[in-house]
C-alpha positions, 0 to 999 in steps of 0.5 A: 278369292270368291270371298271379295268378288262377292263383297264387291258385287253386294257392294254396289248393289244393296242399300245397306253395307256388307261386311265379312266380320263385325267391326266393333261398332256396327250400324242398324241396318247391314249384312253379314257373311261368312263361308261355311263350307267348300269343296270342288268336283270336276274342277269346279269350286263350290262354296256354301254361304251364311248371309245375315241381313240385320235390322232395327225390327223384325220387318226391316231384317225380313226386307233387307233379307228379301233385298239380299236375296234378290242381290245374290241371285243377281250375281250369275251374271259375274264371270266367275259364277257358274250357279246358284243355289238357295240353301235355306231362309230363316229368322234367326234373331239372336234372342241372347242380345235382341238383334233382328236377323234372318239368315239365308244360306246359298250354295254358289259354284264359282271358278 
C-alpha cells in the first residue's frame, strides 16, 4: 500500500511526525496526509496526495511545508516510485479553529 511506503519514507526523514488521520491530541508541529485521488493507465498506479504541514505560526508551517517538500520529492529514490509531480502550494490556515497550515498536493506514479 503506497499509503505506508510513504509514512515510512516521511518518517525517517522529516523533524516533525507524520500522520494518516488526527489523533485526538496532536502536537504543535506535524504533518498530515491523505489520498485524494487514484487511477492506473499502462499498468501504472497513479495516486493524488494532500499534504498538511501544521505549525505554532505562520513561519513554522511555510518551514516545515518547505521541509516536506524537500522530503517527498526525495522519495523517487524508493523502488516503488516511478515520478513525482507538485500539484500545487498553498497556505491553507483553517481561519475556523486558528491552526497554521500550508498544503501541498503531488501527483505520485507508484507500482
Amino acid at each position: 500500500m503506497i499509503e505506508i511506503t510513504i509514512k515510512e519514507f516521511l518518517d525517517s526523514h522529516l523533524s516533525v511526525p507524520v500522520f494518516l488521520e488526527r489523533q485526538d491530541e496532536m502536537p504543535d508541529s506535524f504533518v498530515l496526509f491523505e489520498k485524494t485521488s487514484g487511477g492506473k493507465r499502462n499498468q501504472l498506479s497513479s495516486s493524488t496526495f494532500a499534504f498538511q504541514s501544521y505549525g505554532k505560526s505562520m513561519y513554522e508551517a511555510a518551514k516545515l511545508n518547505e521541509e516536506l517538500k524537500e522530503a517527498v520529492e526525495d522519495m523517487i529514490v524508493l523502488n516503488e516510485i516511478s515520478g513525482i509531480k507538485m500539484n500545487s502550494d498553498y497556505n491553507y490556515t483553517d481561519t475556523t479553529t486558528k491552526e497554521y497550515r500550508y498544503q501541498t498536493v503531488f501527483d505520485i506514479n507508484h507500482y
